[in-house]
C-alpha positions in Angstrom: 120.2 93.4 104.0 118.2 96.4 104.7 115.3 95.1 104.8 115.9 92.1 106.8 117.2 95.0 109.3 114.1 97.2 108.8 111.6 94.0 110.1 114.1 93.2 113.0 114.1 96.6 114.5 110.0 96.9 113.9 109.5 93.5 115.1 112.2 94.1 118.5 110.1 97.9 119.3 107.1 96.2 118.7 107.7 93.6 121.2 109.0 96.3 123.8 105.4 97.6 123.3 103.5 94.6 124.4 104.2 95.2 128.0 103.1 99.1 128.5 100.2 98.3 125.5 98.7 95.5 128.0 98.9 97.6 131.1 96.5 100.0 129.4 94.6 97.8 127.6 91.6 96.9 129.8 91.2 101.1 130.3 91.5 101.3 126.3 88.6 98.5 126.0 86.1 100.1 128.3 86.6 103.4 126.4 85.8 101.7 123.0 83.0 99.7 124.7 81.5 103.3 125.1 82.0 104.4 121.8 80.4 101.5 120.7 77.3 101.5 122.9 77.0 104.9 121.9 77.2 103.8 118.4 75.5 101.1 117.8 72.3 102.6 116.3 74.6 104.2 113.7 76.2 101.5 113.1 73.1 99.4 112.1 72.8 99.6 108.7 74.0 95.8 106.9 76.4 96.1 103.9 76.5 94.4 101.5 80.1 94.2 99.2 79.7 92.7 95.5 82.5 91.5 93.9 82.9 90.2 90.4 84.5 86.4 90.1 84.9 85.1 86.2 87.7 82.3 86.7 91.0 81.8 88.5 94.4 80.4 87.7 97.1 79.3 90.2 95.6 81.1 93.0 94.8 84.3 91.4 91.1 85.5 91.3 89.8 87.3 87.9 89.3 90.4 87.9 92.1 91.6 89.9 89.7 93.8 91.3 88.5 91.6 93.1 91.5 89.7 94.3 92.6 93.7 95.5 89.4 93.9 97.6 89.6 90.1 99.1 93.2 91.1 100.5 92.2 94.5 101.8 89.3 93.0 104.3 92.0 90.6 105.1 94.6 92.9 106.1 91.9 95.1 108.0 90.7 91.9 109.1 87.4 93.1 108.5 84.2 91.2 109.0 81.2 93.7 108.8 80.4 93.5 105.2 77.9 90.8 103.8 80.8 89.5 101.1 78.9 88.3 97.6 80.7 86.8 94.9 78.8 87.9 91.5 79.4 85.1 88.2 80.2 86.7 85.5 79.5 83.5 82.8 76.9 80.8 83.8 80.6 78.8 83.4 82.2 79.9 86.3 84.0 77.5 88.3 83.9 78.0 92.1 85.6 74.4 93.1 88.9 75.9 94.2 87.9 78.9 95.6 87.9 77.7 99.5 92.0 77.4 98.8 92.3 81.1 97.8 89.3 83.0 99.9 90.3 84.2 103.7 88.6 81.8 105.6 87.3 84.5 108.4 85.6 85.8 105.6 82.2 84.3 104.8 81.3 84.4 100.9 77.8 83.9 99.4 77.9 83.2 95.6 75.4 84.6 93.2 74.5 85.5 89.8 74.4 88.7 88.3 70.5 88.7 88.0 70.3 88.8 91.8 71.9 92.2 92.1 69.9 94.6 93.7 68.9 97.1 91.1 71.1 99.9 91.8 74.1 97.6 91.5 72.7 96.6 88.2 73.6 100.4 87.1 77.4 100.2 88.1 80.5 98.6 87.5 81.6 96.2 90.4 82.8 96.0 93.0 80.0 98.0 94.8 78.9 98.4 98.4 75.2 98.9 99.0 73.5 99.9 102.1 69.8 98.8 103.2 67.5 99.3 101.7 69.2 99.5 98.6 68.8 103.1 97.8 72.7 104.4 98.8 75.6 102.5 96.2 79.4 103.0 96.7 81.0 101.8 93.2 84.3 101.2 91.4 87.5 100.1 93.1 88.8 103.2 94.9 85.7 104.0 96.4 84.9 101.0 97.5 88.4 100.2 99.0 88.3 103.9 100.4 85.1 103.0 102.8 86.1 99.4 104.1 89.1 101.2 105.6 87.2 103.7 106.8 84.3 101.6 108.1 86.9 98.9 109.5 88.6 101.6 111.2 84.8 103.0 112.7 84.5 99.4 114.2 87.4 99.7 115.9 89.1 102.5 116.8 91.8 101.3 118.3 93.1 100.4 114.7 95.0 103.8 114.2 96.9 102.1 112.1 94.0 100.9 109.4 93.1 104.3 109.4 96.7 105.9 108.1 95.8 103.8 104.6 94.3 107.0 103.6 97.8 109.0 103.6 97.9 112.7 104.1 94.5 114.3 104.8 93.1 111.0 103.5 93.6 111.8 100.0 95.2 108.5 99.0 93.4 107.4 95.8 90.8 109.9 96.3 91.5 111.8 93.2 89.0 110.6 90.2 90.8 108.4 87.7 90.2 110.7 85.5 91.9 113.4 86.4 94.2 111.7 88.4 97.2 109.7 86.5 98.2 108.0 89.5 94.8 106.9 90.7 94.2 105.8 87.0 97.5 103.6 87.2 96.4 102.2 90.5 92.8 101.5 90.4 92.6 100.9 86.2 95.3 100.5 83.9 97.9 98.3 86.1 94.9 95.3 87.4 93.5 95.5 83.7 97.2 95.5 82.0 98.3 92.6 84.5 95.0 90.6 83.9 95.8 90.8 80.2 99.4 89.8 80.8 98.6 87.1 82.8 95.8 85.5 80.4 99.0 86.5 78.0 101.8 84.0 79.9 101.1 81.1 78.1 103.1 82.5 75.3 106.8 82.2 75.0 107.3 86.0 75.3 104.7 87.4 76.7 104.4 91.4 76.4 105.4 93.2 79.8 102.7 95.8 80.1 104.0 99.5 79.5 102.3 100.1 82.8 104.9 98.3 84.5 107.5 100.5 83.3 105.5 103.2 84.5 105.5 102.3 87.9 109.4 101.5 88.3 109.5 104.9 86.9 107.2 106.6 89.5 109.6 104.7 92.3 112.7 106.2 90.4 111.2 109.9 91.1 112.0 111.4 94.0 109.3 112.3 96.9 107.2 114.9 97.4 105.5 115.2 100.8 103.7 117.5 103.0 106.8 118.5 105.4 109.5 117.9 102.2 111.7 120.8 102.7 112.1 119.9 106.5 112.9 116.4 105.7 115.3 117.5 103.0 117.2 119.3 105.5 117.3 116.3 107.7 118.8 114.5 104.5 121.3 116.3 104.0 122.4 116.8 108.1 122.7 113.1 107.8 124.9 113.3 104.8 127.1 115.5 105.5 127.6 113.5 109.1 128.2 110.2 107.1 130.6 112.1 103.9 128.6 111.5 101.0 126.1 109.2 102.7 124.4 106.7 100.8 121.1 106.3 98.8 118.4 103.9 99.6 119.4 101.8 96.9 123.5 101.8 98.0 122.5 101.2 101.3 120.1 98.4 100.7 123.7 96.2 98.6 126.1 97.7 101.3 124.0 96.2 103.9 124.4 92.8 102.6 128.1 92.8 103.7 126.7 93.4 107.6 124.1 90.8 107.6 125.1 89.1 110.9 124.6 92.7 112.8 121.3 92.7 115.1 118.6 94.5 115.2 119.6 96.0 118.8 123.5 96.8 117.6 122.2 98.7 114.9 123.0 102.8 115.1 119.2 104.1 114.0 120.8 107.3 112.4 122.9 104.4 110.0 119.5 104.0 108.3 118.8 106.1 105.2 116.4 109.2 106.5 113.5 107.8 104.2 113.9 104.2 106.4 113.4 106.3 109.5 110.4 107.8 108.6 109.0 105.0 107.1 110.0 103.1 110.5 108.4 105.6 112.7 105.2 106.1 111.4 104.8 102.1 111.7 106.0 101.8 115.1 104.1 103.5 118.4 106.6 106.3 119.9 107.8 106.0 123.4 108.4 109.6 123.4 108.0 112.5 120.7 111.1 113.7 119.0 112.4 117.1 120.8 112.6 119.6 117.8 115.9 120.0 117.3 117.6 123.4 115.6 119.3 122.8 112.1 123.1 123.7 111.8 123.0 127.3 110.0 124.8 125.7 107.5 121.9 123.5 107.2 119.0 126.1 107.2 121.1 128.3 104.6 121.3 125.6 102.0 118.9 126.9 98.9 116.4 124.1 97.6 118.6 123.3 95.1 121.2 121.9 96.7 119.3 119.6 99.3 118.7 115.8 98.1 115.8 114.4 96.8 114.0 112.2 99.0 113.9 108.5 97.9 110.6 106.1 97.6 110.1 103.4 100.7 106.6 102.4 99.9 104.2 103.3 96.3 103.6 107.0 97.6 106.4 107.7 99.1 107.7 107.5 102.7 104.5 105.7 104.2 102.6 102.7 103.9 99.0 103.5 102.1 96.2 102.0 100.7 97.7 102.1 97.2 101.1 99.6 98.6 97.7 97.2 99.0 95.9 97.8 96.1 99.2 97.3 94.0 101.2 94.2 95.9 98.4 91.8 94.9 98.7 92.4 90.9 102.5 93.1 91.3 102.9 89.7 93.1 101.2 87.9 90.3 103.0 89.5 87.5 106.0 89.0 89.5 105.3 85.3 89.4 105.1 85.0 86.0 108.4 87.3 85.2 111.0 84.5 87.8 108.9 81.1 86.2 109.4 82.1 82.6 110.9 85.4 82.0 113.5 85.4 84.9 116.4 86.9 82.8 114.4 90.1 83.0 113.9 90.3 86.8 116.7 92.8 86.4 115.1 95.3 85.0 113.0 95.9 87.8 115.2 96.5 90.6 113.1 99.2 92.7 109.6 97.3 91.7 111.3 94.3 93.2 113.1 96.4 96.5 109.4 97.7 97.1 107.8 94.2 96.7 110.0 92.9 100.0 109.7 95.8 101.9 106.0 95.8 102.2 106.3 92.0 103.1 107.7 93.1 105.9 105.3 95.7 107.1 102.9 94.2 110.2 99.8 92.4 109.1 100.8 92.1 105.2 102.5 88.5 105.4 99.2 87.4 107.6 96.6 88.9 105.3 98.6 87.3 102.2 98.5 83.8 103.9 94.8 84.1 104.3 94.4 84.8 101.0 96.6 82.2 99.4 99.2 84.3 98.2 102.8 82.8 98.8 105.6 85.3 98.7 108.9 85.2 96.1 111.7 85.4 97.6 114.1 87.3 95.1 117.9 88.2 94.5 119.2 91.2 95.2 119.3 93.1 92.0 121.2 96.2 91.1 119.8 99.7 90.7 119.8 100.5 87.1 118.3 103.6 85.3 114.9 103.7 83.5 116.8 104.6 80.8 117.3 101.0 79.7 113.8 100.6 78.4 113.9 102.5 75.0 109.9 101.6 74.6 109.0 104.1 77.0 107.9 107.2 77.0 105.6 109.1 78.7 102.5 111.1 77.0 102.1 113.9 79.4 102.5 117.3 77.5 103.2 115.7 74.0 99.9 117.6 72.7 101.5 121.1 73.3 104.0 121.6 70.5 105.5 124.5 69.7 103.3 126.7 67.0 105.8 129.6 65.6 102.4 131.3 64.5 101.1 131.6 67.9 100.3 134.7 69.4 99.2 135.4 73.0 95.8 137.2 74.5 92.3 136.3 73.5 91.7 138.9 71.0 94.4 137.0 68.1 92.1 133.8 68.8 88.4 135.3 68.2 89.4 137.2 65.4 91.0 133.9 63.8 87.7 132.3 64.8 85.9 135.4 63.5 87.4 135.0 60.3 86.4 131.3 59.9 82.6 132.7 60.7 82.9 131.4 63.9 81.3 134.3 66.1 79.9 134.9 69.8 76.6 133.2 69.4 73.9 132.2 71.9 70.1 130.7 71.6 67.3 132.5 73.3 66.1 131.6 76.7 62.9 129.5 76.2 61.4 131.2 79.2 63.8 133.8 81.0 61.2 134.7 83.5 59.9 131.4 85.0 60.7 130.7 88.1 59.9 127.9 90.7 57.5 129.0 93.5 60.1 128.4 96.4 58.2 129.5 99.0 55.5 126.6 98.5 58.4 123.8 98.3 59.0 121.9 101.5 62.2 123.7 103.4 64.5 120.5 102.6 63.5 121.0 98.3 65.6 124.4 99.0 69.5 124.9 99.0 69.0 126.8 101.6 69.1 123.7 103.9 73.2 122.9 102.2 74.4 125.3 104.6 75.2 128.1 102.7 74.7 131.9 102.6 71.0 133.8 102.2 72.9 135.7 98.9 74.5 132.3 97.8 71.3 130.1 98.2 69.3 133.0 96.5 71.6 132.6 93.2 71.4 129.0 93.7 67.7 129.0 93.8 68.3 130.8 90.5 70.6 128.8 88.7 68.1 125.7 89.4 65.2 127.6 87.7 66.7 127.7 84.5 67.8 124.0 84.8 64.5 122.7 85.9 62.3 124.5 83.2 64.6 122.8 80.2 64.2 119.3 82.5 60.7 119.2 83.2 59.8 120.5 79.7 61.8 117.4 78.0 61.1 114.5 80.4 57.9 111.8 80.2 56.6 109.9 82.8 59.0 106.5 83.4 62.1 108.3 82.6 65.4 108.2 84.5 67.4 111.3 85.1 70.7 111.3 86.1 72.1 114.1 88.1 75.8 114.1 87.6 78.5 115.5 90.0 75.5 116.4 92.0 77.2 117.7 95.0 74.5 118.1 97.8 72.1 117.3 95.4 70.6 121.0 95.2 69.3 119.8 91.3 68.5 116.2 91.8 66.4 116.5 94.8 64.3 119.3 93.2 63.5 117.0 90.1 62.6 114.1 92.7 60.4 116.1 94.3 58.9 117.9 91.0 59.0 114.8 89.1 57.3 111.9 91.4 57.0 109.4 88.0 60.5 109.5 86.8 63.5 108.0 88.3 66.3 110.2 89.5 70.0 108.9 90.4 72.2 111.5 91.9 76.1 110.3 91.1 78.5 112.2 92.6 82.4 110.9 94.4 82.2 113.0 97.5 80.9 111.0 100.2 79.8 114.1 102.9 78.2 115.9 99.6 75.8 112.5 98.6 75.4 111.9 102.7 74.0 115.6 102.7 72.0 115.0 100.0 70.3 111.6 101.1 69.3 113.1 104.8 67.8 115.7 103.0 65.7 113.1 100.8 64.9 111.3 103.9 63.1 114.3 105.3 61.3 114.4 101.9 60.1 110.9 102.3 61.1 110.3 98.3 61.0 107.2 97.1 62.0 107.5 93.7 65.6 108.3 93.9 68.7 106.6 94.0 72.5 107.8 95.4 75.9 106.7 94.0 79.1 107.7 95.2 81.3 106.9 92.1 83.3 107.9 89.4 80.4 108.8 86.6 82.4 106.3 84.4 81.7 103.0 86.8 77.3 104.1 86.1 76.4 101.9 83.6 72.9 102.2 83.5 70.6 103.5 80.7 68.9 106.9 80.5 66.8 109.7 79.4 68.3 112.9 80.7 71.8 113.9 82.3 72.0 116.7 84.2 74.9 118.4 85.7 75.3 122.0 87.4 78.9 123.5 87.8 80.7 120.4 86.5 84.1 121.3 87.0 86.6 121.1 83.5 86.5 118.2 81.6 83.7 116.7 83.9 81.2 118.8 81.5 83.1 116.6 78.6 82.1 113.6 80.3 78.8 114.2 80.9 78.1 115.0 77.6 80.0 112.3 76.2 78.3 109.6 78.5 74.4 111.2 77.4 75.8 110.8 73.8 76.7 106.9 74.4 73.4 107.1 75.8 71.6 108.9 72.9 70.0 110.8 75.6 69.0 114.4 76.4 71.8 116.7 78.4 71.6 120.2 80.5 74.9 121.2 81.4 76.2 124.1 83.2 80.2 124.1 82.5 82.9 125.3 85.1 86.5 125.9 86.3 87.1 126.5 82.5 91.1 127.0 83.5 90.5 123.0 84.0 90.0 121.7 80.7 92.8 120.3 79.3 93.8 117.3 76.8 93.3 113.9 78.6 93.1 109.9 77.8 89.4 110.8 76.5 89.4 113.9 75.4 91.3 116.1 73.1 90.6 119.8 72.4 89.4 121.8 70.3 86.7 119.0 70.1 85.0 119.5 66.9 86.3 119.7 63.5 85.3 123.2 62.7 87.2 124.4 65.7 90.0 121.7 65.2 90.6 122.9 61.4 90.7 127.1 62.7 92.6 126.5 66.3 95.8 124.7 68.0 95.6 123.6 70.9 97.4 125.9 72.9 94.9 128.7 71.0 92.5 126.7 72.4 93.8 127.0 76.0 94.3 130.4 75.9 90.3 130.8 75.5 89.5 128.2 78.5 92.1 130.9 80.4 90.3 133.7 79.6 87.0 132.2 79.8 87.4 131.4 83.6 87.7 135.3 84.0 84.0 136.3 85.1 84.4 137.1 88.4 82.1 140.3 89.9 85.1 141.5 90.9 86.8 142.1 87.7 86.5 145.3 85.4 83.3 144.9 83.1 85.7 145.0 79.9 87.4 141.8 81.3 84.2 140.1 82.3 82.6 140.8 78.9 85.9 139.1 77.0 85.7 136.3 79.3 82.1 135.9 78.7 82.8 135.6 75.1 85.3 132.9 75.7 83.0 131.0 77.6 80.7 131.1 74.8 83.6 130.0 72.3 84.6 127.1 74.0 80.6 126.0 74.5 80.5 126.2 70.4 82.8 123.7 70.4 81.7 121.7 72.6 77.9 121.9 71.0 79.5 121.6 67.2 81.1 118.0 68.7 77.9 116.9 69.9 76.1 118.1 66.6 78.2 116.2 64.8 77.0 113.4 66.4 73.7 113.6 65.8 72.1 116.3 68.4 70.7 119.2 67.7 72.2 121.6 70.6 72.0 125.3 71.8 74.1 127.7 74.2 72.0 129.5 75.9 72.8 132.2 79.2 71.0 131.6 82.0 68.7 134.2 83.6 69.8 136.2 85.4 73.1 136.5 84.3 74.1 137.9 88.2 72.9 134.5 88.9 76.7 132.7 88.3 79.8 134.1 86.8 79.2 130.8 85.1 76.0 130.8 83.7 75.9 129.1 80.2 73.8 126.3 79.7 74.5 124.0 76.8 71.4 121.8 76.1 71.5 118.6 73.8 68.7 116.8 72.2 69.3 113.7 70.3 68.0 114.1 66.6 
């Protein structure tokens, strides 16, 4: 069996490795000794993790997010977070949980009234730094920084670190505009919860996200150095005849069982195995580059195979094999105890499930966290074909329109004709202007590192926004700066506005880290920082703010003030961006949606996205027509739900190619 040969060979170089690894180790430890001398102020600041806890049954803590989280610090074996347990009902019953909580792990239970304020405001699980002014929320996130921060307390754990995957991008995409962090972090925990709570039944559903996922393990890989690896593929094809797949080789291998590890031929493995074997084993020596047959380097794209999923993403072993094994493992349970006959239609969901067992650390971190492993049959590949219930969404808005015709100029004259035209309000005050030189230096953008020319635009973008902001807020009221970047508008409204409360959300950690050092020189105590997708803030509020939100992140601003019934200033971008998604479906409002497809619809987010200086003025002009276009629709939504709104061009217009604002005002 493959993978009984895959643990083998990692467990026999492994072992190989003890030897050389403790001749160096003592060097090794007084290296990170100094690291972590010369750390240790940094490292200072306590975190605390909050987790939500509702109930349990057999062994599985509800939500799943927080059984996800439990295993990760586990598997990192990671102890420098202050671990609380948050009831969700008064009900709650914690008896059991001692035979389902790591042990190394020590867990304070509370209720949800002890939260520290800013937790209060966000979906859990959160991480919150002393003194409570800096939140990390929503599962991604928070998953993203105990690697990170178990991997800062020790260094030598290489291996921690490689969670993130490529350039550490793995999960880092929003949910929402990511499909695959939104099947990770979302829609599989929440579908598998509901199955679960589901099994009592006879037949209990199986959740269309699981065909999802066997579908995404069907695909074939993409990766960084795919063309290279490609090549290597089909070298070791033609070497072998045909050569197998991962999924012939893993039935073939059961006839060869009684081979050992050490009288296995490496290049008999699949190439994906190989990979997937060497980035999880330390190399005695690096690879000499070998020169492809010219047979090899001729061979067009086309005809080189498609590379073949070892782990979730791919070839390696990342943070989303973690997040997923503990809700697969539970659904899993429930399919072989009362729906077995349908194991088999979940052959490569199954084939990943025992290979990650078999990845270093996994079966430890599962033992500590109560999770007993299946041990299931070997079951034949079949295709995704066989489950007639699924289909996939993706591109089903675009149908084809025989009445559509191409450009901009077709669109606003079918607008035009509907009386839709090129409108926008008057500035309320186009000449005001914040007396920069009288602000402390950190209130400027000119401390985000950027240009003189670029901070001097900046400086005028945030005129226009602060006027509308400080002419609509009272004293007490909460603004919320969304996808605040370095903070450039939120810190300016601290600063202006000492009696309200500001809260500066935004996902990119080194933008809110920016951002809070530059608050810290301010000495401003009435601000709060959450690194977060804007849909895990939960907290009520007067105005949203948000400057350059990119695409469909202007949609969700809006939408989340309107949830809200409070005030908005927007600044739209990255037009080209806005597309349909699982919120939102353009045009938006039902004057546009009764005049316009949505492909019409497109073609003016196109064009609208075509501003740029350096583009002839005839071009700019159309594209700032577009902009305008696609702001009325956005502003006729939000009027039909009961806001009275404008769209008005900020001043200067040399200010930013983008420079509408859309302002909101609940009626």
């Amino acid at each position: 069996m493959v993978f009984t040969k895959f643990k083998e060979k990692l467990c026999s170089t492994l072992s190989r490795k003890t030897v050389q690894a403790k001749n160096s180790i003592k060097f090794v430890q007084v290296i990170q000794c100094k690291k972590k001398m010369k750390g240790i102020k940094k490292n200072l600041t306590e975190e605390y993790l909050y987790l939500d806890f509702s109930h349990q049954i057999e062994g599985c803590i509800f939500p799943l997010h927080t059984s996800v989280t439990l295993f990760l610090l586990s598997y990192c074996d990671c102890k420098i977070f202050k671990v609380c347990l948050v009831l969700t009902g008064e009900s709650a019953d914690t008896s059991l949980l001692k035979n389902v909580l790591s042990q190394h792990v020590e867990i304070q239970i509370i209720s949800r009234q002890e939260l520290p304020l800013i937790v209060q405001n966000c979906c859990l699980p959160a991480v919150v730094e002393s003194p409570d002014s800096f939140c990390r929320a929503g599962l991604a996130v928070v998953l993203r920084h105990i690697v990170q921060r178990a991997y800062d307390a020790e260094p030598s754990k290489k291996g921690i670190l490689e969670l993130l995957g490529f350039k550490k991008t793995c999960l880092k995409a929003c949910a929402e505009v990511s499909q695959w962090t939104r099947l990770c972090e979302l829609t599989i925990p929440l579908s598998i919860e509901n199955f679960l709570k589901e099994s009592c039944d006879q037949h209990p559903a199986i959740p269309t996200e699981i065909l999802q996922l066997e579908k995404k393990l069907s695909e074939p890989v993409r990766v960084h150095n795919d063309d290279k690896l490609r090549r290597q593929k089909l070298k070791q094809q033609k070497a072998a005849g045909a050569g197998p797949t991962l999924a012939q080789e893993k039935l073939k291998s059961q006839a060869h069982m009684q081979e050992t590890s050490e009288d296995q031929d490496p290049s008999s493995q699949s190439l994906e195995l190989q990979v997937a074997f060497s980035k999880l084993t330390v190399q005695e020596h690096p690879a000499a580059p070998n020169r492809e047959p010219a047979h090899i380097r001729r061979a067009g794209a086309c005809a080189l195979p498609p590379l073949e999923h070892v782990f979730a993403e791919g070839l390696y072993f990342t943070l989303a094999d973690l997040v997923l094994l503990p809700c697969i493992h539970h659904f899993l349970v429930v399919i072989c105890k009362k729906l077995s006959k349908r194991l088999v239609e979940f052959p490569l969901l199954a084939a990943w499930y025992q290979r990650v067992q078999e990845v270093p650390g996994v079966k430890t971190a599962a033992s500590r966290c109560g999770i007993q492993f299946l041990h299931l049959p070997e079951l034949p590949t079949t295709s995704i074909e066989q489950h007639p219930k699924f289909s996939e969404a993706a591109g089903a808005e675009e149908h084809s329109d025989p009445s559509f015709i191409g450009g901009p100029r077709p669109t606003m004259t079918k607008l035009m004709e509907k009386g839709i035209e090129v409108m926008f309000s008057p500035h309320p005050c186009p000449a005001w202007t914040l007396d920069w030189n009288r602000l402390p230096a950190a209130v400027s953008p000119k401390e985000g590192k950027m240009s003189s020319d670029r901070a001097l635009r900046k400086q005028q973008q945030l005129n226009n926004l602060v006027y509308v902001v400080t002419h609509q807020a009272r004293p007490g009221d909460r603004i919320v700066d969304f996808c605040s970047g370095g903070g450039h508008v939120g810190i300016v409204l601290a600063h202006m506005l000492p009696s309200c409360q500001v809260t500066l959300i935004e996902n990119k950690e080194l933008s809110l880290i920016r951002a809070k050092k530059r608050s810290d020189e301010l000495g401003l105590s009435n601000i709060w920082f959450i690194q977060a997708n804007m849909e895990y803030f939960t907290g009520m509020f007067n105005i949203g703010v948000a400057l350059h939100a990119c695409g469909v992140a202007t949609d969700m601003v809006i939408e989340h003030c309107i949830k809200t019934r409070a005030s908005f200033v927007t600044c739209p971008c990255c037009y080209g961006f806005v597309q349909n998604t699982s919120k939102f479906s353009f045009p938006k409002s039902e004057q546009f949606k009764k005049t316009l497809s949505y492909k019409e619809h497109m073609i003016l987010c196109r064009f609208a996205d075509q501003t740029a200086v350096q583009l002839p003025p005839q071009r700019r002009l159309i594209g700032k027509q577009c902009m305008c276009l696609v702001d009325l629709d956005r502003a006729r939504a939000a009027e039909e739900r009961g806001y009275s709104v404008q769209v008005i061009s900020m001043e200067p217009e040399s200010c930013s190619p983008k420079n509408n604002m859309i302002v909101g005002v609940p009626i």
